[in-house]
N, C-alpha and C positions, 0 to 999 in steps of 0.2 A: 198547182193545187190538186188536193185529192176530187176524184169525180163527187163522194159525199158532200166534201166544202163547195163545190160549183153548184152541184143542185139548191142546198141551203140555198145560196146566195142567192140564185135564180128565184126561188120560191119567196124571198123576203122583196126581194127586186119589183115583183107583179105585186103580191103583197101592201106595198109601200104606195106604190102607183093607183092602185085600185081603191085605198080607204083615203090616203093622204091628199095626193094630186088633185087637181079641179075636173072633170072626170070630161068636161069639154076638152080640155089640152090634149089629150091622148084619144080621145073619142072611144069610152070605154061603154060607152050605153047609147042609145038614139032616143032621141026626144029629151025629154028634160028627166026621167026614171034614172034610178041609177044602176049598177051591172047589179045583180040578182046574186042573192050570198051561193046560191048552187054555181056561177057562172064564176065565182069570184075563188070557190073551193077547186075546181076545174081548173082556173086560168093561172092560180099558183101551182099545180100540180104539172100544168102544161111548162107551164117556164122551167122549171124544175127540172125537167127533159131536156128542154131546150138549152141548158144551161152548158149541156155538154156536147150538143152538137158541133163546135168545131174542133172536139177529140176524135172526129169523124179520120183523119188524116192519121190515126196511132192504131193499128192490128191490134196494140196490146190496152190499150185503154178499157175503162167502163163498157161504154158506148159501143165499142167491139164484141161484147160478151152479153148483150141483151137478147137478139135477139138469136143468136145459136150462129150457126155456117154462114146466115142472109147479111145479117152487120160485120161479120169479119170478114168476108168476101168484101162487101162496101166499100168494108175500111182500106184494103189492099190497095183497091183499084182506087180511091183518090188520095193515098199517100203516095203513090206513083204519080198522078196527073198534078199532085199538087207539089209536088217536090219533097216529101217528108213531114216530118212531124213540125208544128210552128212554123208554120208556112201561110199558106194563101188563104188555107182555113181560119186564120188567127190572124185578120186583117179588118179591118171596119169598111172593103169591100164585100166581104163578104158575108157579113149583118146586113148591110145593106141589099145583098142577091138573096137570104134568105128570106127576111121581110117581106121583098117585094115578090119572091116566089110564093110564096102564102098565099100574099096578097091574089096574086094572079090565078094560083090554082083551087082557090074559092068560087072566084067569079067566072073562069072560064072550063073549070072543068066537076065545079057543083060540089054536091054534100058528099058523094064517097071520096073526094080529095079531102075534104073536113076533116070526113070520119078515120081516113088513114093518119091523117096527121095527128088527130087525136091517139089513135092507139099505139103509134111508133114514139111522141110523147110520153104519152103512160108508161111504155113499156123500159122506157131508159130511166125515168124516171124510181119506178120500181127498183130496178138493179140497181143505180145509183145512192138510192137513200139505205140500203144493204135490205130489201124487205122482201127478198128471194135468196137463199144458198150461192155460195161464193163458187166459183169454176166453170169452165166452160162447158159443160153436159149438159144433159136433156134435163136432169132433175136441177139444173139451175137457172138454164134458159125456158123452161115449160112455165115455170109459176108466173114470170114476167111476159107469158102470151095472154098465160090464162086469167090474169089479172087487168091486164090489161084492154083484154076483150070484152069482159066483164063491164070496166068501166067504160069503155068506147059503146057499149051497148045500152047502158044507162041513159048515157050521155046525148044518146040517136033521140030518146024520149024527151029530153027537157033543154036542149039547145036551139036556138035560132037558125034557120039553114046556113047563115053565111054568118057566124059571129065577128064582128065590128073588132074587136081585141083578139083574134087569134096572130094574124100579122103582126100586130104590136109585142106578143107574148114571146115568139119567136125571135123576133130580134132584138127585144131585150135578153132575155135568156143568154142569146150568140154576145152580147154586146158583156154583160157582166161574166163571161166567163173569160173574156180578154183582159176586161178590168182585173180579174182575179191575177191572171198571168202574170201580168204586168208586174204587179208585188211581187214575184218571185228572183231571183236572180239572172234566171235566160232572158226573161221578158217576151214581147212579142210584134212581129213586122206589119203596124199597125197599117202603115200607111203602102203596104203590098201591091205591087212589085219591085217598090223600091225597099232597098234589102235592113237599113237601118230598123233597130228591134229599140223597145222603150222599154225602161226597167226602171222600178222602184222597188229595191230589193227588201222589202217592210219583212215577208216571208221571204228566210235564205233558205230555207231548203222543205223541199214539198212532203209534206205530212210532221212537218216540227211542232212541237210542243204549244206556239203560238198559232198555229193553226187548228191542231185536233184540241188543244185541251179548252180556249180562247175562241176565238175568230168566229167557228163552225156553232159552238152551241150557242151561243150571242147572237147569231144569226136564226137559230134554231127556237129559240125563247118570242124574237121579238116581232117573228113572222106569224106562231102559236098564237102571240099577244095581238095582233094585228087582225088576224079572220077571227077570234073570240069577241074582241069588242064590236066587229061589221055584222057579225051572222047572228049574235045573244041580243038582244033589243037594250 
């Protein structure tokens, strides 16, 4: 799938979870309150990001071009450690390491781990949904800093120190970007390092007609439809 269709789906994923789900199952709020429509505009924007986090393994991907020389350097060194492209990133281990990395680097190393994750979120996020200049330069990677710090600086004002859903955000994200995969042809080695890939080839080939013109804005409509009736009274 195109990085545009994984963020969508990301974005609908949190989305879906946040108004739908029973908000105890995911533990998306504390106490009996529910997540706050500001946390709720944030935590689909974070998935969003998160959605392409195991394109982390591709130089040439979305996620490569966010944030300028820092993510394509990234990208190098763990598509070498990870074996290449659909690899170890693109296993339901490693939803599970990112989650529980979250998880950990909240509680054990506080709000500027928060606040990075938040802005390296944004920042993919941005590039992703096309809402910065297409190419790898400065004038295409600056708007996704500078947008992004913008909102990571917002964010410092009206967030909980340790938000309850940000772990959860991220590994959903990781987790339906595989789901995505998977409908393609190649598919993906879910169950990594054991090398079998799973494929439901629904989408044959990435960026078809049942993807861009279908899939993405269906997905695009009913996430819009989804924060309008949570956040509108």
């Amino acid at each position: 799938m195109l990085g545009h269709s994984h963020a969508t789906s990301g974005a609908l994923a949190f989305a879906t979870a946040a108004t739908v789900v029973p908000a105890g199952v995911i533990e998306l709020v504390q106490g009996p309150a529910r997540i706050s429509a500001m946390e709720l505009v944030l935590g689909t924007l974070i998935t969003a990001g998160a959605a392409l986090l195991p394109d982390i393994d591709h130089p040439k991907a979305t996620i490569a071009q966010a944030l300028g020389p820092v993510t394509y350097s990234l990208s190098k060194v763990v598509s070498t450690i990870s074996g290449g492209h659909r690899q170890a990133t693109h296993s339901l281990l490693f939803v599970l390491a990112a989650g529980w990395a979250t998880w950990a680097g909240q509680h054990f190393l506080g709000r500027y781990f928060t606040l990075g994750v938040i802005f390296f979120m944004l920042a993919l996020g941005v590039r992703a949904l096309h809402l910065s200049p297409s190419g790898d330069s400065l004038r295409a990677y600056g708007p996704c800093i500078l947008v992004a710090a913008g909102g990571t600086v917002l964010m410092d004002r009206w967030l909980p120190d340790t938000p309850r859903w940000l772990p959860f955000a991220i590994g959903v994200g990781c987790l339906v970007h595989l789901i995505g995969d998977c409908l393609t042809d190649r598919g993906c080695p879910l169950l990594w390092p054991w090398k079998p890939r799973l494929a439901l080839p629904v989408i044959s080939r990435t960026g078809n007609t049942v993807e861009t013109w279908l899939l993405t804005p269906a997905m695009g409509v009913v996430t819009v439809g989804l924060l309008y009736l949570y956040v509108v009274p």
